[in-house]
N, C-alpha and C positions, 0 to 999 in steps of 0.2 A: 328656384329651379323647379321643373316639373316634372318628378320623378313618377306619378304617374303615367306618362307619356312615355318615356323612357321602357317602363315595367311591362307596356301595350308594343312598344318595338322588340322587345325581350321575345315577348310570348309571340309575337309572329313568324318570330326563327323555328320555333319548334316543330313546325310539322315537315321543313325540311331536314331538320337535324334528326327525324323519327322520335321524339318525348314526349313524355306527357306532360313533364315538370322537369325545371334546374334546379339544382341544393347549388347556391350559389355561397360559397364560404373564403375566398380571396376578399379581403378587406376593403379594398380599394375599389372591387367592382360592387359589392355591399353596399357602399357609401355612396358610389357613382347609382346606383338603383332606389335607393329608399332615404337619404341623406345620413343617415347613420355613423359618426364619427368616431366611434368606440375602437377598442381591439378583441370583440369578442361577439359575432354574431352570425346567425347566416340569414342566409332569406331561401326559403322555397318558392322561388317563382314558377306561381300554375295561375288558373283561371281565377284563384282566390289566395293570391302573396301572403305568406305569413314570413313574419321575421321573429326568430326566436334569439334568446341571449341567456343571462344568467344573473343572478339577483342583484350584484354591482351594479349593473346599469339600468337599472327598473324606471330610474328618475329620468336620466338621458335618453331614454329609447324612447317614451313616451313624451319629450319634448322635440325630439328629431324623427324620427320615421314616417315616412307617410306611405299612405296607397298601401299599408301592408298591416294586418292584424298580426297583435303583437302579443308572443309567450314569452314569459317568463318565468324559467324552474326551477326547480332543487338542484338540479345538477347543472349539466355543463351545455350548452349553446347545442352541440350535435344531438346529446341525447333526446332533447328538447324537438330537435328537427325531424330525428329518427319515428317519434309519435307521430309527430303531424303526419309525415310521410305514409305511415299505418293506415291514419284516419282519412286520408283522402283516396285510399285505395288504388296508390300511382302506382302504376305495371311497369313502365321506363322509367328509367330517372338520369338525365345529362347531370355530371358532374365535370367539374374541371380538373381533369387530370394532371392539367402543367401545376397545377395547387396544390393539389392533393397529396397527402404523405401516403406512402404503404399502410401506416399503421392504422389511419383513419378511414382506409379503402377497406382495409379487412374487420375493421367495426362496423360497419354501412352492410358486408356483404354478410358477417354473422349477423345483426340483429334483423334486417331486411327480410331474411332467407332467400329461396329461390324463387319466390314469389313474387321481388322485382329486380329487371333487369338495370345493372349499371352501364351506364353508356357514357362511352370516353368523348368527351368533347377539348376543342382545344381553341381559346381565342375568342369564347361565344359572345362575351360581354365587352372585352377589348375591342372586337372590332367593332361596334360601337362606338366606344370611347376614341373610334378613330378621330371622327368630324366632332370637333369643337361647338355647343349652342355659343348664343351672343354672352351667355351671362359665364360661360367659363373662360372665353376669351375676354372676357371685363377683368373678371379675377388673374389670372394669366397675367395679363397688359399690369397687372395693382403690384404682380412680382415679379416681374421685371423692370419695374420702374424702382422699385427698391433696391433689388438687385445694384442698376446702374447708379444711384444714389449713392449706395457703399463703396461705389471704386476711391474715389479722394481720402475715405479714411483710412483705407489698406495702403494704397503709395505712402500714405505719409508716413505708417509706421515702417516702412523698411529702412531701416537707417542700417549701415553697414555693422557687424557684429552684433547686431540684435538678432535672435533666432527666427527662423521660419514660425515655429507655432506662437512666437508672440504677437506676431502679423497675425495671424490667423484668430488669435483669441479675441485682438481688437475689433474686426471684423465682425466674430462672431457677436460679440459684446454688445458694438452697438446696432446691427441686425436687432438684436434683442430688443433693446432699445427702442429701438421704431419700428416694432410693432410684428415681427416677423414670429411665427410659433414655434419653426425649428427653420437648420439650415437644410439644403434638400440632400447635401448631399457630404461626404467627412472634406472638408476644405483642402483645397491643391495648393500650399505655397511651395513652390520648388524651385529654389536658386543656384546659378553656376551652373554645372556639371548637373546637378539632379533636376534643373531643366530639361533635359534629355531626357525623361522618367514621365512618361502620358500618365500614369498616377500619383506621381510625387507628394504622396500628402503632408500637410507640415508637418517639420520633424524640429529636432533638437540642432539641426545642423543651423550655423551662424550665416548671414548674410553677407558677401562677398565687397570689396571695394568697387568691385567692377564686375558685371556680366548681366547675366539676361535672368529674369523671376517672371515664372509663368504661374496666372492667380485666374483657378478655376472655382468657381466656385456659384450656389445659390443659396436664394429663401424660399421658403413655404407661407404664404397666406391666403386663409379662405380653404385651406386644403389641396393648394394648386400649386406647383411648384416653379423654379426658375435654374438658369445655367445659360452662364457666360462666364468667357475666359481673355484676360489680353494679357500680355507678354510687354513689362517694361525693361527698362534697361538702367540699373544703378552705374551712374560714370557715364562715356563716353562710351557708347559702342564702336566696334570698330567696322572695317569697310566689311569684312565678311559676315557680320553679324545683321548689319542693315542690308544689306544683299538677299540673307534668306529671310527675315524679315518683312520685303519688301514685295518676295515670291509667295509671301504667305497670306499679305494679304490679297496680293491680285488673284490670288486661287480663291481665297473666301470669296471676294467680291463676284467673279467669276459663276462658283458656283449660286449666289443669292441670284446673280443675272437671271441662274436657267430655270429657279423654280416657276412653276405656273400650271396651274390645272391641267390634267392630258398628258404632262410630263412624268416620267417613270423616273422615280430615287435613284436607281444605274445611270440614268442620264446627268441628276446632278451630281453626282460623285465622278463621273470620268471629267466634267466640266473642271472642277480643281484640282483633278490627279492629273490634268492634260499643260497645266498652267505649270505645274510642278515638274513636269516632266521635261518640259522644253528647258526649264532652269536646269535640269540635271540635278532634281535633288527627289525624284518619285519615290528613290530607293528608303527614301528616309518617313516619309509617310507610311506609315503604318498600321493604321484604323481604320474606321469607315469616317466619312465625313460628317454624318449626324444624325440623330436619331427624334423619335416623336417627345414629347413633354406635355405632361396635364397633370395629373392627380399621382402620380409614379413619374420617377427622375426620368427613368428611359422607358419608353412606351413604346409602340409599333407608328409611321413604318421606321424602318431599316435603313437609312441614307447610304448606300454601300454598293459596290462594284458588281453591274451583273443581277441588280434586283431589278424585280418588274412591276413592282406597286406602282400604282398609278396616282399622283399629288391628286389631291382634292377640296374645294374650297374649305374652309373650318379645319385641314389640319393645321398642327404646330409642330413644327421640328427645329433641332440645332443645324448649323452650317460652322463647319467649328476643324477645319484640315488644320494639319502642325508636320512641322520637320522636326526629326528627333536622329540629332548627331552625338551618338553614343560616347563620353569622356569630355564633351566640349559642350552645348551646348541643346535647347529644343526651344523652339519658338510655337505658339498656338492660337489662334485667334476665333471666336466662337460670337456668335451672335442666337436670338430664338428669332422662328422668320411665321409670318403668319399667312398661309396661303389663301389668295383673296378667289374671286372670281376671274379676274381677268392678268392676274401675276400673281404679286406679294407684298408681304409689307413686316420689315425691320422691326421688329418689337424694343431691340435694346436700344437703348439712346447712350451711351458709352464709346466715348470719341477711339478711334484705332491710330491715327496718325503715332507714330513710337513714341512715346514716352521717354524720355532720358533723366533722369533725378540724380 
């Protein structure tokens, strides 16, 4: 990846955002700027990027970092940054405030003095990380192919009176197994009634002779994440179960119709609350329809009612509507959709036809 390139679109923002330099200290946009995998570092990006850390990673920073001269101190990661900052005589300085704790804002503002200003920025390096390069959507495409891989070992573990997190464990297990670093995100086996539950994570509750198990879940690899969710059905469903089932998916499918460059996120979110509506079950959708995926589980944009982001080639978002009928039952069907040039394209290869085991 060419983090380089990256760190030269960084610094191009700054004379609109009024800075002289970013103290960029979010992990995830750290890594996305200089490759840096660690939990412990920042990057000063100015005309001369330095990325400092703390002696733990001495070995790691200088087999991962590029494009960015590299400290490492006695103390802690900030204090480290705090000098450079000194030494380079930065008068502004963008920090990320959605990041940033109080307690670290009032270290920055005592040791700094009045001597430089802090400037609240929001989004700087995110919106970046909106548009996908070729090699993150490679990565991307590598987890979600895993992802869909794992559906057949999860089905098979639900066998009735076997508990949700034992499902879940098998999952995670063999995830492991073939090669995943973590999962992206704490696993959703939710059966019966706690289908109804849009975060039902696996619990100790047992698996039902009959009803509907909605299994959300992803992997992580390369540092890139994944998320899809399908809804089968232990036993026979019954006629109202495939009913809204069947609303669920023609909303998904609905909404993957509408994605496509020039299209705004509100457009594809009314497209499957409109499918849902006409069933008479809108009332039971209850979220947004989906949200961005890369390097962090939920990313920007927004897939949701009323927003005005406009798709653009290289993004990746979920398409992922669910009914959730409170004491009975919740159905959800999710897919990662890769917005091309001229529409989209379906990342997960995980069949939706119901399932009935």
């Amino acid at each position: 990846m060419d983090h380089g390139a990256r760190q030269k679109r960084f610094a191009a923002l700054f004379r609109s955002i009024e800075v002289d330099a970013m103290l960029v200290t979010h992990m995830p946009n750290v890594r996305y700027l200089t490759g840096f995998t660690g939990s412990a570092g920042t990057l000063l990006a100015s005309a001369r990027p330095v990325f400092t850390t703390d002696g733990r990673y001495k070995v790691q920073a200088s087999q991962q970092v590029q494009r960015a001269k590299i400290v490492v101190g006695n103390g802690s990661a900030l204090a480290s940054a705090i000098k450079e900052i000194r030494k380079a005589r930065i008068r502004r300085l963008g920090i990320e405030s959605e990041h940033m704790t109080v307690a670290t804002r009032r270290i920055l503002t005592r040791e700094l003095g009045r001597g430089v200003k802090l400037v609240d920025t929001t989004a700087a390096v995110e919106n970046l990380r909106l548009i996908k390069d070729r090699d993150e959507v490679r990565l991307i495409r590598k987890a979600v192919d895993l992802g869909s891989k794992l559906l057949p070992v999860v089905t098979k573990a639900l066998k009735a009176g076997k508990t949700e997190a034992s499902a879940a464990a098998r999952l995670e297990f063999a995830a492991r197994e073939q090669g995943a670093e973590a999962m992206s995100f704490e696993t959703i086996v939710a059966a019966g009634a706690r289908s109804a539950l849009p975060h039902g994570v696996a619990s100790a509750t047992r698996l039902p002779r009959k009803g509907f198990v909605v299994l959300d879940y992803g992997v992580i690899l390369e540092g890139y994440c994944s998320d899809m969710t399908r809804t089968v059905c232990i036993g026979g469903a019954t006629s109202e179960q495939r009913r809204v089932y069947n609303a669920v998916l023609e909303a998904q499918l609905a909404a993957i119709a509408a994605v496509a460059p020039g299209r705004t996120v509100g457009e594809v979110d009314e497209a499957a609350r409109s499918v849902l509506k006409r069933a008479g079950l809108d009332q039971y959708f209850i979220h947004s329809t989906g949200h961005g995926v890369g390097l962090e589980i939920h990313e920007s944009p927004r897939v949701a009612a009323r927003q005005k982001d406009l798709l653009q080639p290289g993004m990746v978002i979920t398409i992922e509507p669910g009914v959730y009928i409170g004491g009975k039952f919740g159905v959800r069907i999710e897919d990662m959709v890769l917005v091309t040039e001229r529409g989209s394209e379906v990342l997960t290869r995980a069949p939706k036809v119901l399932l009935e085991l």
